[in-house]
C-alpha positions in Angstrom: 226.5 171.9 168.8 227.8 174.6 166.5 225.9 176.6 163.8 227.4 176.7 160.4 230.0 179.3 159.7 230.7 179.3 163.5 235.1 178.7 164.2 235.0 176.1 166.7 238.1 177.2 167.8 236.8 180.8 169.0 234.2 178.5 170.8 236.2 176.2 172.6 238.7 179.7 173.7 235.3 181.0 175.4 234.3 181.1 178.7 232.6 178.0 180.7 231.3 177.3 183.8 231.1 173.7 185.2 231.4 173.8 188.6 234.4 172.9 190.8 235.7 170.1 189.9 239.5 170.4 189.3 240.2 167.8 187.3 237.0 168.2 184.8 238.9 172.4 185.3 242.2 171.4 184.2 240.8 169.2 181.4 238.6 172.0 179.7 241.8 174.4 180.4 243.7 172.3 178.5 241.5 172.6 175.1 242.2 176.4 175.4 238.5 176.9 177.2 238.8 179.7 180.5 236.8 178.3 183.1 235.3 180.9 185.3 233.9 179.5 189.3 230.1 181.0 190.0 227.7 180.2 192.5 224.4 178.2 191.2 222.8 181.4 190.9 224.9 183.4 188.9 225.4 183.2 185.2 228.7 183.6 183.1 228.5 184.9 179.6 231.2 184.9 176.8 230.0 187.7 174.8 232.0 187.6 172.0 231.0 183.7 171.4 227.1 184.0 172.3 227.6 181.5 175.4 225.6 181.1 178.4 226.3 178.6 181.5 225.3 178.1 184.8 226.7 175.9 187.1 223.0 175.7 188.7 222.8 172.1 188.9 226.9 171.0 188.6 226.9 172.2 192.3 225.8 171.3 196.3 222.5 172.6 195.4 218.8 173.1 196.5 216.0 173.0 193.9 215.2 176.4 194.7 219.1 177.0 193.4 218.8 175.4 190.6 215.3 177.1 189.9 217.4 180.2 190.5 219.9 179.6 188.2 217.7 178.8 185.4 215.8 181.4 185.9 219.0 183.6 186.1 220.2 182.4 182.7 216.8 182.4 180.4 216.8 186.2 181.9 220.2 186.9 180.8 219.4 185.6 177.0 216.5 187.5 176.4 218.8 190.3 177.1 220.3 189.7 174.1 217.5 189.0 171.7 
């Protein structure tokens, strides 16, 4: 999903979490994406793109870490509103 005006290609360089998988890693590597390993909790942000994940669900989790890890990330974009 991009706006307009926004360089897909600055987006797909950003940062991404998806949880551990290696292969799904190496694949999103290979499109020039960084992928950076968090716990379900935590939140990674590419500032300069705008871009928000959470592996809260992509990973071995409880509902109360997923819960967590949405809560986590809808705290982390009002920070930047």
């Amino acid at each position: 999903m991009y706006s307009s005006g926004c360089n897909c290609q600055d987006t797909w360089r950003s940062y991404s979490n998806i949880g551990k998988d290696a292969a799904t890693v190496k694949e999103i590597e290979t499109l020039g994406a960084r992928h950076q390993m968090a716990l379900q909790t935590q939140v990674v942000v590419d500032e300069k793109n705008m871009i928000f994940s959470t592996p809260c669900y992509m990973l071995d989790a409880t509902i109360v870490d997923i819960a967590e890890g949405a809560k986590a990330i809808v705290s982390e974009m009002l920070k930047w509103i």
